[in-house]
C-alpha positions, 0 to 999 in steps of 0.5 A: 492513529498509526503514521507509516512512510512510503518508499519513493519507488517511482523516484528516477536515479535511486540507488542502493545507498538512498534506498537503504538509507531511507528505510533506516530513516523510517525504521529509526523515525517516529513511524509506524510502518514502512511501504512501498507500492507496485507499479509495471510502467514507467521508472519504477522499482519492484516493489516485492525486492523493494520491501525485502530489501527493507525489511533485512536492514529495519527491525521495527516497523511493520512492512506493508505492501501498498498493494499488491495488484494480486489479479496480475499474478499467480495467488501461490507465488505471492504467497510464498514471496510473501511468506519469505518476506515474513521471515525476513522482517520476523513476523512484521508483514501486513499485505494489501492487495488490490486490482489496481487500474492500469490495463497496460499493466496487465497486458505487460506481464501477460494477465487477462484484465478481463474477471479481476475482480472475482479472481482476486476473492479466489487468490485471497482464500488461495493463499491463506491455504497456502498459509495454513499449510494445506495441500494444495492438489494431490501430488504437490508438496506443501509449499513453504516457508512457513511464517512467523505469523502462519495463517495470520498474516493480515491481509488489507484489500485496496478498495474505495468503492461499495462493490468492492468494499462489500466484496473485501468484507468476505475475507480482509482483515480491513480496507487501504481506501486512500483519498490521496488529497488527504482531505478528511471528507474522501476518507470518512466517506470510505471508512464509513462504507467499510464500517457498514460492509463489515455489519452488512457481512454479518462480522463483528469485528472492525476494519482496520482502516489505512488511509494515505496522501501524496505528499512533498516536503522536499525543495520545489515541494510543489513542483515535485507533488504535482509532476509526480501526481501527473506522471502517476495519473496520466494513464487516464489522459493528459487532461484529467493527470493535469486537473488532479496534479493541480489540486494537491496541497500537501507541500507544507509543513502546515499542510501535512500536519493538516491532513494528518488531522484530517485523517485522524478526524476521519476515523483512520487506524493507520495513514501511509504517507507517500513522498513525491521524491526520494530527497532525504527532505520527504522523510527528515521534515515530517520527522521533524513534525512529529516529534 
């Protein structure tokens, strides 16, 4: 099983000096992928120069988007950004892409929430015209850059439910269905649906499955993994962003390493682990773990 870090991009009073210094820790750490998710709200930082950033001081692991929230945006732009980004990192972009779940978001940047589901199928076969280099309508210039892995960039889809895990076998090279306790129950249960998606579609070849966990290793481990949970789920009301803060566990050494074997016993290809802070603690400690 693979093991990747995310970035601590909703992490408050982070610079220049911590954002690049964490991506060398990974990039020189016993890690597989680095990612980095998007959020709109809050004090977040962008995830598209977040991971550019990244990819120009790393030269190892593979860059994930985790995820994209592609329905928010324009399908031939963020396969340009995510071509430029391939160059960048010389071929070692992975893309997952989702619907996410905040309609604030949407409204933010000026996207209807309204179809989601079925524009997010369209843009996927949009970019990967885009990749291949075709015309797009008569009149425009293929639109560039061309990447180092061309039409082949791997793109994942975020999803956990049968609908949408159904819907993702028509065209995603694996599925990002993250139960965040990491517990191995929530994510043997995703796996299995995506196993059956992917028979079901009529397709031989597996699904690569990422799963992932919230996690703090930092000082105040769990202080930080609840606040940071509650301030992540709290655009589903106060009560429910208390109730699911309050059962997260991952916030020992013993702990981590127990939902890394969960995941392993799930079934998973790749875990993305993603930090409650930017402390350099987060990234030090699981390191230390698993070496």
């Amino acid at each position: 099983m693979k093991i990747g870090m995310c970035m601590p991009y909703m992490t408050r009073d982070y610079d220049r000096e911590r954002i690049l210094t964490w991506a060398r820790k990974i990039d020189n750490g016993p890690f597989d992928s680095l990612s980095c998710g998007e959020r709109i709200a809050g004090h977040t930082y962008e995830m598209r120069t977040m991971l550019a950033a990244c990819a120009a001081v790393t030269e190892r692991v593979r860059i994930i988007s985790a995820l994209y929230v592609l329905p928010m945006h324009s399908a031939v732009l963020s396969a340009k950004e995510i071509a430029t980004l391939d160059v960048i990192s010389n071929g070692r972009v992975a893309a997952s892409v989702g619907v996410g779940g905040r309609e604030t978001d949407y409204r933010a940047v000026g996207a209807s929430f309204a179809k989601r589901h079925e524009r997010m199928d369209q843009q996927v076969a949009e970019m990967r015209r885009v990749w291949r280099g075709e015309t797009l309508f008569e009149g425009l210039d293929e639109v560039g850059p061309k990447s180092p892995q061309g039409a082949d960039i791997p793109v994942y889809a975020g999803a956990m439910g049968p609908k949408a895990i159904a819907r993702a076998a028509q065209w995603a090279q694996g599925i990002y269905g993250a139960s965040m306790a990491g517990d191995r129950e929530g994510h043997a249960a995703i796996f299995e649906m995506a196993r059956e998606a992917w028979r079901a579609a009529g397709r031989t070849d597996k699904p690569y499955l990422i799963g992932s966990f919230w996690f703090s290793l930092a000082p105040n481990a769990k202080e930080n993994l609840h606040g940071y949970v509650y301030d992540y789920m709290k655009y589903l009301g106060e009560d429910i962003g208390r109730g699911v803060a309050s059962s997260m566990t991952r916030h020992t050494p013993d702990s981590v390493l127990e939902a890394l074997e969960n995941l392993r016993a799930a079934g998973a290809d790749e875990v993305l682990m993603v930090p409650a802070s930017s402390h350099y603690d987060e990234v030090d400690k699981v390191i230390e773990l698993l070496r």
